[in-house]
C-alpha positions as CSV (number, residue, x, y, z in Angstrom):
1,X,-7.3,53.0,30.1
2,X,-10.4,50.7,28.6
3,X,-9.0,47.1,28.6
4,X,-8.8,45.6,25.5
5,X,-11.8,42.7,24.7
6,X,-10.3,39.3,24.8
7,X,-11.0,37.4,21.3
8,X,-12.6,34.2,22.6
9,X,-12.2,32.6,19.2
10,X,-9.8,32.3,16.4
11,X,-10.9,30.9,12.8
12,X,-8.5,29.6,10.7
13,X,-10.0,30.4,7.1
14,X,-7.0,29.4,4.8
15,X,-10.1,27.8,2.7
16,X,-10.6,30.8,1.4
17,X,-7.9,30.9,-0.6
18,X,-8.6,27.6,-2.4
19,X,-11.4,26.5,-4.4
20,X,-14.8,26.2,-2.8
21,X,-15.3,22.2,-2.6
22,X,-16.9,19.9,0.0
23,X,-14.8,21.1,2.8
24,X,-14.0,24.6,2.3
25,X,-18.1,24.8,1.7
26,X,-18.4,23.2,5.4
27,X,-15.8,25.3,6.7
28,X,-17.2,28.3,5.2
29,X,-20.8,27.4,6.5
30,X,-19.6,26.9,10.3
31,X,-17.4,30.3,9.6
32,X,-20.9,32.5,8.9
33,X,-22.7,30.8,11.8
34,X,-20.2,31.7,14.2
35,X,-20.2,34.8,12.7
36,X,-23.7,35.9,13.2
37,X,-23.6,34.3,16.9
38,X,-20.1,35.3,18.2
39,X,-20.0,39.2,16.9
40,X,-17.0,41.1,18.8
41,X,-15.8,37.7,20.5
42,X,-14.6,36.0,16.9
43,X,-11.8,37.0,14.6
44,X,-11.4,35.2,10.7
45,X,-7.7,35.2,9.8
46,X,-6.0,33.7,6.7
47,X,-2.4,34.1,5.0
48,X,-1.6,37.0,2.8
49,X,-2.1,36.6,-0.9
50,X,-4.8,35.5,-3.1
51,X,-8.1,34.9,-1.2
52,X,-11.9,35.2,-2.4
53,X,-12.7,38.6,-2.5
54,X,-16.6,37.5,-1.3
55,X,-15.6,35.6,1.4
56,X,-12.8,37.9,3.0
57,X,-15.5,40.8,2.7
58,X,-18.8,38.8,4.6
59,X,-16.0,37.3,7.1
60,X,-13.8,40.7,7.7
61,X,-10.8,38.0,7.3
62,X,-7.9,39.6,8.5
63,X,-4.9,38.7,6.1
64,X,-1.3,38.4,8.4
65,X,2.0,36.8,8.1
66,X,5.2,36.2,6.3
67,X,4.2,32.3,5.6
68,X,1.9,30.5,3.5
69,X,0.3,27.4,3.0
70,X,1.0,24.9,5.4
71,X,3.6,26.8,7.1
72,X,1.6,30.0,8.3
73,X,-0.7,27.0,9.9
74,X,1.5,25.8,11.6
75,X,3.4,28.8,12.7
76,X,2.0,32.3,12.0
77,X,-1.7,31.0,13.1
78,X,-0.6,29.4,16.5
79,X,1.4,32.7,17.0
80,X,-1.9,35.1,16.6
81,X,-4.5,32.7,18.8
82,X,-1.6,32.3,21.3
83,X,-1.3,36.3,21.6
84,X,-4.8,36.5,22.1
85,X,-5.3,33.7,24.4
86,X,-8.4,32.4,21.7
87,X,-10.0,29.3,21.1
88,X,-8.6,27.9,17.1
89,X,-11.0,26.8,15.3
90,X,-10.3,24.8,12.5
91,X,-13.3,23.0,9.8
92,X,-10.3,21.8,7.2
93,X,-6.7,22.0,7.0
94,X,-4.2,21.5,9.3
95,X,-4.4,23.0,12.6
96,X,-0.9,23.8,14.3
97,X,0.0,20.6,16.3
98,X,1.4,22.3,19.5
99,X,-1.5,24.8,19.8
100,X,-3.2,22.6,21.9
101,X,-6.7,24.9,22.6
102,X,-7.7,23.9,19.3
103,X,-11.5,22.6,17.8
104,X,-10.9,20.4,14.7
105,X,-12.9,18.8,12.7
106,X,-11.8,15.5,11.2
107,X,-14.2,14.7,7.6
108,X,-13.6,11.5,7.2
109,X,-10.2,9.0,7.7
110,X,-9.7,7.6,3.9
111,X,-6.1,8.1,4.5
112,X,-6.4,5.5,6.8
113,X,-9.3,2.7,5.2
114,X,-7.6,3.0,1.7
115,X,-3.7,4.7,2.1
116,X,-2.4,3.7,-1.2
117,X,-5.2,6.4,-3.0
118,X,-3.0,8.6,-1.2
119,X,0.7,9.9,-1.9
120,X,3.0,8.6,0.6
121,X,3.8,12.0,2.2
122,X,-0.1,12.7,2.7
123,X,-0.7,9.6,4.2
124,X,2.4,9.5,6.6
125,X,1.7,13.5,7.4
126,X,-2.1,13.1,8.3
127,X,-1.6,9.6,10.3
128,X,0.7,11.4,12.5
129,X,-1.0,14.1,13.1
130,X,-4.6,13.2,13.1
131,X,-3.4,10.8,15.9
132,X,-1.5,13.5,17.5
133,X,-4.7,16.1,16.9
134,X,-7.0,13.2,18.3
135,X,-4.8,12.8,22.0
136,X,-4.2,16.8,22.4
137,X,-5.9,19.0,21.0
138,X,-8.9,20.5,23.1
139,X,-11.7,19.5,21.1
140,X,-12.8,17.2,18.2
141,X,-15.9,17.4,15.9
142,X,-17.2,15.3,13.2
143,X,-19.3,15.5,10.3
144,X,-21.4,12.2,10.8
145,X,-21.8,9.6,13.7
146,X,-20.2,7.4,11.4
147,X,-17.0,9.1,11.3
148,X,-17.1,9.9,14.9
149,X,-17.6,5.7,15.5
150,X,-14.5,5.3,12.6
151,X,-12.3,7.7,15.2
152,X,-13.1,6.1,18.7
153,X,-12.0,2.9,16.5
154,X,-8.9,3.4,15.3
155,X,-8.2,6.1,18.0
156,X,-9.8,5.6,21.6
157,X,-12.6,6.9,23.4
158,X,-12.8,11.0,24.0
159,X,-15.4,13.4,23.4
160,X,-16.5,13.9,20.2
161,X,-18.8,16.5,18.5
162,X,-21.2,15.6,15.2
163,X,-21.5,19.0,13.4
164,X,-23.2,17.7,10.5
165,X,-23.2,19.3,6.9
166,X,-26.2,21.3,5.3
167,X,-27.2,22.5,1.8
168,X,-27.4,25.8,2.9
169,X,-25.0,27.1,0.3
170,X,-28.0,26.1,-2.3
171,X,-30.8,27.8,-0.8
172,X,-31.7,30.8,-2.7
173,X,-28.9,30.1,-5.5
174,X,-29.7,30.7,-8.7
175,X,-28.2,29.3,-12.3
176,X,-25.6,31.3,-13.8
177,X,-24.9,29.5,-16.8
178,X,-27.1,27.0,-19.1
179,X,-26.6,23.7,-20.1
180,X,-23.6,23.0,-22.2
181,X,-24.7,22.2,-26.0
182,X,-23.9,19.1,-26.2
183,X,-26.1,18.4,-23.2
184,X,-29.1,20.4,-24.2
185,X,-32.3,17.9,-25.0
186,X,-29.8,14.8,-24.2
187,X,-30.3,12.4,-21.2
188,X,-27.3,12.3,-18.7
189,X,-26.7,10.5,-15.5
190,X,-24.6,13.2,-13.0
191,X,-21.7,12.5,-10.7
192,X,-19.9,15.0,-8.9
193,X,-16.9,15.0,-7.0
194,X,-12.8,15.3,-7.0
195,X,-11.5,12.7,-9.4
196,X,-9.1,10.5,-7.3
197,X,-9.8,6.8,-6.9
198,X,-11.7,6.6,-3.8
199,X,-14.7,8.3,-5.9
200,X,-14.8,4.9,-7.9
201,X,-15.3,7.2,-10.9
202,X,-12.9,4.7,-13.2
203,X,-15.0,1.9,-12.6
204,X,-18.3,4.0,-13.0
205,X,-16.9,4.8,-16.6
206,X,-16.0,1.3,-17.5
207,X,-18.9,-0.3,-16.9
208,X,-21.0,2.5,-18.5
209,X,-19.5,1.8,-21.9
210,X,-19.5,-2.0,-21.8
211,X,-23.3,-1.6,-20.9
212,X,-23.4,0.9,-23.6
213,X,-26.2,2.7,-21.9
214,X,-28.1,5.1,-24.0
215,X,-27.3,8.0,-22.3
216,X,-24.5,11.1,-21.2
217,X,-22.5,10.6,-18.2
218,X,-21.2,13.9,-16.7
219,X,-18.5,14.2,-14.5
220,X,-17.5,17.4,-12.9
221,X,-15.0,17.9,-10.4
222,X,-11.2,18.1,-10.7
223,X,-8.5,16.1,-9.9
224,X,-6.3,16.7,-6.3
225,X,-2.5,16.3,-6.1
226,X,-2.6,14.8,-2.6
227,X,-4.0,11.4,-4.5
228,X,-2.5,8.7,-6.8
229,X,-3.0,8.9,-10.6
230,X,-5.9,7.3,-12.3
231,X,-3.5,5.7,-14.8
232,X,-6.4,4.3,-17.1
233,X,-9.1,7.6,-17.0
234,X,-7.0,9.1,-20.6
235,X,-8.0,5.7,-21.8
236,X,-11.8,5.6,-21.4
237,X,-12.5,8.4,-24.1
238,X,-16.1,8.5,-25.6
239,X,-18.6,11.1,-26.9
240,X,-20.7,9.9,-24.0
241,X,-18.0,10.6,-21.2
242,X,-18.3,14.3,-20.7
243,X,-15.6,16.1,-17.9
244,X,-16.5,19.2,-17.2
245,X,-13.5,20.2,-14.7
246,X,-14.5,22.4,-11.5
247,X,-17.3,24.1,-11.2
248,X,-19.1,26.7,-9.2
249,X,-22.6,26.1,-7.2
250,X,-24.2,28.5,-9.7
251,X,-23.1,26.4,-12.8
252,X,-24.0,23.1,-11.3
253,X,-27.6,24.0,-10.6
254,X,-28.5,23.1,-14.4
255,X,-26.0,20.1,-14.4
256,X,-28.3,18.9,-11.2
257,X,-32.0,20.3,-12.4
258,X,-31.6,18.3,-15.7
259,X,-30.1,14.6,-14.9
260,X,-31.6,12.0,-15.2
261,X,-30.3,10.2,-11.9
262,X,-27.3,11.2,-9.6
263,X,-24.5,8.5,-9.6
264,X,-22.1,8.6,-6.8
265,X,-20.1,5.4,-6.6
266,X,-17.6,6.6,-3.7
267,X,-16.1,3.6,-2.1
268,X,-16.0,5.4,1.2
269,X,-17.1,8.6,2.7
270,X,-17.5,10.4,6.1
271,X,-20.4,11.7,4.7
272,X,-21.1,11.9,1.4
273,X,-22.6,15.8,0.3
274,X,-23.4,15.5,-3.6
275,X,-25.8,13.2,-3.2
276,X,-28.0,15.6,-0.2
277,X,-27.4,18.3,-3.0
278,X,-29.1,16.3,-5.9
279,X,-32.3,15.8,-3.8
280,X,-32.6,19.4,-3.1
281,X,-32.9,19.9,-6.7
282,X,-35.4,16.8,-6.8
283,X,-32.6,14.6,-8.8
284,X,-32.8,11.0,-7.7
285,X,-29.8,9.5,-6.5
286,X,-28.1,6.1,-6.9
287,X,-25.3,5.3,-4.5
288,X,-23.2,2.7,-3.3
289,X,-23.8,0.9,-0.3
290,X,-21.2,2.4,2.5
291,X,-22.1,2.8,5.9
292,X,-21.7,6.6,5.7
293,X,-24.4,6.6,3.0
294,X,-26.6,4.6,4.7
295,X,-26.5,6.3,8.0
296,X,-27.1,9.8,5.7
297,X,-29.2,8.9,2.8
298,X,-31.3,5.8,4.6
299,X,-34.3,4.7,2.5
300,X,-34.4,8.0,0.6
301,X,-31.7,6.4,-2.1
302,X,-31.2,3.1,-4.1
303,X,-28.1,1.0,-3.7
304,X,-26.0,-0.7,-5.4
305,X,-22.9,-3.4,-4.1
306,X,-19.8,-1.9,-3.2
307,X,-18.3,-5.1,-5.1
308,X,-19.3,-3.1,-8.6
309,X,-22.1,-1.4,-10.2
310,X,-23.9,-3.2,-13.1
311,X,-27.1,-2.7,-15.2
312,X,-26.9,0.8,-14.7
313,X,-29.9,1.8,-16.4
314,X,-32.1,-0.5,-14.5
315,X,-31.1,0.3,-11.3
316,X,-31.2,4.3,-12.1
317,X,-35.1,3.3,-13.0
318,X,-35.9,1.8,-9.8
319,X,-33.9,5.3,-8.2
320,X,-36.1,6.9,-10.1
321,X,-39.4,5.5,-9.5
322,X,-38.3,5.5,-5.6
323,X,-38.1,9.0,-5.9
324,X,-41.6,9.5,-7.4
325,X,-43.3,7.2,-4.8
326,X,-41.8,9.1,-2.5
327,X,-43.7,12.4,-3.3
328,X,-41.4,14.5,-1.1
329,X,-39.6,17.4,-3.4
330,X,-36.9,19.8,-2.8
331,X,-36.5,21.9,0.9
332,X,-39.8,20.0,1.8
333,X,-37.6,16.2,1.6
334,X,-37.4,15.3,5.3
335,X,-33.3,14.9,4.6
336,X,-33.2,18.8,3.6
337,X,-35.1,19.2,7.0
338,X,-33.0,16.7,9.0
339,X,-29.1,18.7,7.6
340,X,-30.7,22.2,7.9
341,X,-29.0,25.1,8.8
342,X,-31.1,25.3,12.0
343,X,-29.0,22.3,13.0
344,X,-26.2,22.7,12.0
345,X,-26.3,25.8,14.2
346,X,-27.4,23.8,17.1
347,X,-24.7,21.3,16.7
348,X,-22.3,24.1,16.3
349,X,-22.8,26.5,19.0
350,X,-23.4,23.6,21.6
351,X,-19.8,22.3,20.8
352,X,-18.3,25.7,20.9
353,X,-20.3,26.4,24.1
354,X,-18.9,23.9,25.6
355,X,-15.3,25.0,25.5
356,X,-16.1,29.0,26.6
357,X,-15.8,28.4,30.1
């Protein structure tokens, strides 16, 4: 009798039942990598139901359980890697807490530097268990040294990995759409990212209108029900203020290609994607000045004072001409180089490595 091959490795790939964002993009990046390197040793499994038809096909996610959501995390995935004696790994979500042979990967700890952004059951569930992830589980990964320094802070000393994010889900995209109308021949400034209030997007918009700058401001992402309401957003109407809800990479490429200058006004990341994916696409970028964006971005970007954002035209010119005096474009910019694929798959595979003993 030929003894069955032991799965070395377990992915939990609930993302891809939920909208690709910043995450699920990272999550979905690592998956493919793994993918190509593992082979017969890896397995991709997610919850029955709805899941992206793309993703489940170039994964072979295997689809299993009587649970969903947060439940089949925490009780039909433990199950399956237990069975099969495998290695979870986990790039978002919530990993089973009492599977402890688990690899997670914490993004950033906002729940922690600003709580009240947060519903109250969000921020009591993921203080628990990121400090109970943090103490057992077998191994930890971040996406920045920042956030790895943010974890041996408020958590302790313990091996941490950096598995960086890339833009490797541009390379080779094309547009799928044009320009909306009413931003065809029309300057814009560009922000993207989930509307909750640690994106600052509230006081982006306020401060565009009292400077009444001569320009569109474009904001597309969509808002998450883990956060608090932005009571004042429904407020801030103007022909100038232009939400365009979710979109997907495909549709953005025009929204990135044409701007002006990309905004991001975040008052904290872990690490702060948009802004890599507006260079690729030679868009110059004006950020505020957080340590995560500092330690990514460097002298690449123009700052501004977390304490606000003002003459916002001025300092997208000076963005602007930084950009140009640069004269570094696109996948040659030494920050496309630096968050490559190539590295990320270094960073990857030496962390997972590490654990196949």
């Amino acid at each position: 009798m030929t003894k069955k091959a032991r799965i070395k490795y377990v992915v939990n790939c609930r993302f891809a039942t939920q909208d690709t964002t910043g995450v699920q993009r990272y999550a979905l990046e690592c998956s493919r990598i793994l993918k190509n390197s593992f082979m017969n040793d890896i397995v991709f499994v997610a919850p029955k139901g709805h899941i992206n038809p793309f993703i489940k096909d170039e994964l072979c996610i295997k689809q299993f359980g009587f649970f969903k959501g947060y439940f089949w995390e925490q009780i039909s995935l433990p199950l399956y890697s237990f069975m099969n004696s495998s290695i979870l790994m986990c790039f978002c979500g919530t990993p089973p807490i009492f599977y402890k042979k688990t690899i997670y990967t914490i993004h950033d700890l906002s729940f922690v530097r600003y709580p009240e952004f947060f519903n109250l059951y969000y921020q009591f569930f993921y203080k628990f268990f990121v400090r109970l992830a943090f103490e057992r589980f077998l191994g930890i990964s971040a996406v920045s040294q920042f956030t790895k320094n943010e974890l041996i802070d408020f958590y302790g000393r313990r091996e941490i990995f950096v598995v960086c994010n890339t833009v490797n889900h541009l390379i080779g995209i094309k547009e799928s759409a044009e320009l909306p109308l009413p931003l065809k021949n029309e300057n814009y400034f560009l922000t993207v990212g989930s509307i909750d209030p640690r994106k600052n997007i509230e006081q982006l918009i306020k401060i565009f209108l009292k400077e009444n700058v001569n320009a569109k401001l474009v904001i597309v992402g969509q808002k998450n029900r883990v956060f608090t309401e932005l009571k004042d957003l429904s407020k801030l109407r103007s022909s100038n203020i232009i939400f365009t809800g979710y979109l997907t990479d495909n549709q953005l490429v025009a929204y990135y290609r044409n701007a002006e200058c990309f905004i991001y006004p975040s008052l904290y990341e872990g690490f702060g994607i948009p802004p890599l994916e507006a260079l690729y696409f030679d868009t110059p970028v004006l950020l505020s000045d957080i340590p995560a964006h500092r330690e990514i971005y460097g002298n690449y970007a123009h700052y501004f004072p977390l304490s606000g954002i003002t003459n916002i035209e001025k300092n997208a010119e000076i963005a602007v001409s930084k950009k140009k005096s640069a004269k570094i474009h696109g996948k040659k910019h030494p920050l496309i180089i630096k968050y490559s694929p190539a590295n990320q798959k270094k960073q990857l595979l030496k962390m997972a490595l590490n654990f196949d003993r």
